[in-house]
C-alpha positions in Angstrom: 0.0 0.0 0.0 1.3 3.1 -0.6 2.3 5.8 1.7 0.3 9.2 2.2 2.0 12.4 2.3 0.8 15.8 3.0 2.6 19.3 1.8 0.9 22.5 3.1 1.1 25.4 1.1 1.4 23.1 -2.1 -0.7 24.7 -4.9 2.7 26.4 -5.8 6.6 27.3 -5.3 8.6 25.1 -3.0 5.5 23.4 -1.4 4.3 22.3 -5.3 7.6 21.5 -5.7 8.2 19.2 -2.8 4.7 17.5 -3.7 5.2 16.2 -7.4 8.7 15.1 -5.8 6.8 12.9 -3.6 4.4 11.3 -6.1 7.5 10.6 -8.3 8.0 8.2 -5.7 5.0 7.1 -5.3 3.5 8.9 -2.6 -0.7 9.3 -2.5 -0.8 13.0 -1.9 -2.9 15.7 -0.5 -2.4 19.5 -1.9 -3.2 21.6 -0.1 -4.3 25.1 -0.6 -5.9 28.2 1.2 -6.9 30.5 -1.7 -5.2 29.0 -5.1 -7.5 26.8 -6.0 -6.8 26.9 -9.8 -3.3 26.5 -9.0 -3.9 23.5 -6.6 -6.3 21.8 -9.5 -3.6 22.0 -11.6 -0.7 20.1 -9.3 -3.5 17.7 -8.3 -3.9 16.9 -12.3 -0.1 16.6 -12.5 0.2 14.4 -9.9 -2.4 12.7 -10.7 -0.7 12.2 -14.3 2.6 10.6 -12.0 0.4 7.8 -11.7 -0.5 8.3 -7.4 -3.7 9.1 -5.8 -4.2 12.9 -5.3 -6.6 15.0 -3.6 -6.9 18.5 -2.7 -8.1 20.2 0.4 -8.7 24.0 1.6 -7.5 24.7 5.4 -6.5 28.1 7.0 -3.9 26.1 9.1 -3.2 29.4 10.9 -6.6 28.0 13.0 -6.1 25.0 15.5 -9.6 23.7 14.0 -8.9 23.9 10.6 -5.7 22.6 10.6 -6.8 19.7 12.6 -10.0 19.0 9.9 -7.8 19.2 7.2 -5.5 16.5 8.8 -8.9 14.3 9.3 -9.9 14.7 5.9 -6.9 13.6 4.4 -6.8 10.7 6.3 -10.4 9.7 5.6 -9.8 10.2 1.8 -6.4 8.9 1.6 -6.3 5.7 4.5 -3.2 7.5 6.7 -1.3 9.8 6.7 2.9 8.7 6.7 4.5 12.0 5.5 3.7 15.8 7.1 5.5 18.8 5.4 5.1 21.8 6.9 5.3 24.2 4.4 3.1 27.0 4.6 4.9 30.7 6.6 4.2 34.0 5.5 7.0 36.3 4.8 7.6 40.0 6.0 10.3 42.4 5.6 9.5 45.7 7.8 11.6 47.7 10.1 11.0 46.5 14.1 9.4 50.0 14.9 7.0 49.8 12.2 5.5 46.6 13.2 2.0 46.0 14.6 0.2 43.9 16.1 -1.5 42.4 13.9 2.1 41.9 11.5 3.7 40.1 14.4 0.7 37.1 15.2 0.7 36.7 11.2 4.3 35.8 11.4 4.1 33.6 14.8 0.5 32.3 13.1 1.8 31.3 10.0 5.7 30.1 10.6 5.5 28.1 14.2 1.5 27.9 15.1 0.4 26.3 12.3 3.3 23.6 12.2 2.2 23.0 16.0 -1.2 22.6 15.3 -1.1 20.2 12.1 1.3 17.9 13.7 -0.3 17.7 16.9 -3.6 16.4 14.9 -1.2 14.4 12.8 0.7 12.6 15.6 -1.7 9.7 16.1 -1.6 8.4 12.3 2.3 9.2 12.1 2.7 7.0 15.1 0.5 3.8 14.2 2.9 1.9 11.3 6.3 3.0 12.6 7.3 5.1 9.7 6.6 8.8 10.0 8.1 11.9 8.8 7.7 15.3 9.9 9.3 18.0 7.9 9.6 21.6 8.6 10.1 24.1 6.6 12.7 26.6 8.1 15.0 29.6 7.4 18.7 29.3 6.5 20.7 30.8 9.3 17.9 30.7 12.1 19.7 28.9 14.1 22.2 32.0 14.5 21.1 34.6 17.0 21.4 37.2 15.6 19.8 40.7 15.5 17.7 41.1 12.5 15.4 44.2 12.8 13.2 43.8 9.0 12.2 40.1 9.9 12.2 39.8 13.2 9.0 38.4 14.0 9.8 35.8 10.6 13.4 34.9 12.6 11.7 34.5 15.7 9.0 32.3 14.6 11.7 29.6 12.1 14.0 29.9 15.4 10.9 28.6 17.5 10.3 25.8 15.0 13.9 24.4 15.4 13.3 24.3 18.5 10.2 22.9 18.2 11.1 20.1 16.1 14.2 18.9 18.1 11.9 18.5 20.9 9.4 16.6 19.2 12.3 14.8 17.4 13.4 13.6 20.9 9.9 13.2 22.3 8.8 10.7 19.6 12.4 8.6 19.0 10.4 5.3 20.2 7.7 6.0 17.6 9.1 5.1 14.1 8.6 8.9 13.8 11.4 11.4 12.9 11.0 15.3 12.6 13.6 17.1 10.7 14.0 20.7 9.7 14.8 21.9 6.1 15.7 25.5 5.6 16.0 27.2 2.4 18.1 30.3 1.7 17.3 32.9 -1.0 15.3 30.7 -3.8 14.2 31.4 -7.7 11.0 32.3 -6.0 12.1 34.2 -3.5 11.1 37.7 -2.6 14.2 39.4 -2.0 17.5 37.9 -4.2 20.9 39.2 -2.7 23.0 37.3 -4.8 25.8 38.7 -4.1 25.7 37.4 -0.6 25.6 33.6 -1.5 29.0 32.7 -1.7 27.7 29.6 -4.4 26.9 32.8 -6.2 23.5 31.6 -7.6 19.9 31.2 -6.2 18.1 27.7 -4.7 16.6 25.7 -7.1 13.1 24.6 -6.1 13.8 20.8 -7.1 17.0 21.0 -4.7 14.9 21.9 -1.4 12.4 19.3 -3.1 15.5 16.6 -2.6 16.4 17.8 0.7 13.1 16.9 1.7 13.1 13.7 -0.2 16.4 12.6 1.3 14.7 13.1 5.0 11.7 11.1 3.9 13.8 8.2 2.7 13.9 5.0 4.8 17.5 4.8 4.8 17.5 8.5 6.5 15.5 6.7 9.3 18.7 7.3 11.6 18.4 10.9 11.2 16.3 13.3 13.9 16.2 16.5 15.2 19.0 17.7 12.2 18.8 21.0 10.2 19.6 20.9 7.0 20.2 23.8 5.0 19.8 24.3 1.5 21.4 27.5 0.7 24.6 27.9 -0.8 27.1 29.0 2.1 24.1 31.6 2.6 24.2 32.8 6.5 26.6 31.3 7.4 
């Protein structure tokens, strides 16, 4: 039978990316969208076209509800659920003092809430056949403390989920179930593209965070927990 995975934010860029990945190796997947439907459609019909099962299914993850519905959706449609990428996290760039409120629980919502929630739903079906990946999506250099006053909130939030996942990493090590973070530097979809900081001198290619994440999910990367692996090109270091 195969296995089931999930990619939030998957209608397009790195999450689409990471999903077609997955059903070229056979994965049933679930896409997942918030707004893009046409553009989730469309990666359900290509995966589809891989030869997989493939659904799609709308969730504001930011919401402890939601996210936990879409997680018991996908597992009534699909039979399980072995594979949870945790891709969706709003971006910001804004000085500190201009910040509000309102900018600051989008970041938190988006980036470390809404990992929280969907694997806390997920954690019973990851657990039951003693394979399970969780992957989250991260931020090249988060793990340096360091002051950065136009993404603050974004650093803060990535920083949280490392954190985060090394804990769960630990707490689940019995389980079958691994939790990994992948962290992408400055992408060919990226918002801002300082080249000239990446000492590989050229942006992330969306199928080489798709292989990160592929390399994690592998069974022979079964040893592997609580790592960080960064796909960036010498980028914050």
């Amino acid at each position: 039978m195969s296995k089931v995975a999930l990619v939030t934010g998957s209608a397009r860029g790195i999450g689409r990316a990471i999903l077609l990945a997955l059903a070229k190796k056979g994965f049933d997947v679930a896409v997942h969208y918030r707004q893009s439907e046409t553009e989730a459609e469309r990666t359900r019909q290509e995966a589809l076209e891989l030869g997989v099962r493939a659904i799609k299914v709308a969730a504001d993850v930011t919401k402890a509800q939601e996210a936990a519905s879409l997680i018991q959706s996908v597992t009534e449609q699909l039979g399980g659920l072995q594979v949870l990428v945790n891709n969706v996290g709003d971006y910001l760039k804004k000085p500190l003092e201009r910040l509000t409120p309102e900018d600051w629980h989008v970041m938190l919502d988006s980036n470390l809430n809404a990992p929280f929630y969907l694997t806390q739903a997920a954690l019973p079906y990851l657990s039951a056949t003693g394979y399970g990946r969780v992957i989250n999506i991260g931020f090249a250099g988060a793990q340096n403390l360091l002051a950065r006053p136009e993404i603050t909130p974004y650093v803060i939030a990535k920083t949280g989920l490392i954190i985060y996942s090394k804990s769960l990493a630990k707490s689940l090590a019995t389980r079958g179930v691994t939790v990994n973070v992948v962290s992408p530097g400055v992408a060919e979809n990226s918002v801002s593209k300082p080249l000239s900081e990446i000492p590989l001198g050229r942006l992330a290619r969306l199928e080489e965070l798709a292989k990160a994440v592929l390399f994690l999910v592998d069974e022979s990367s079964a040893y592997l927990t609580g790592q960080v692996l960064e796909v960036a090109g010498g980028w914050n270091l």
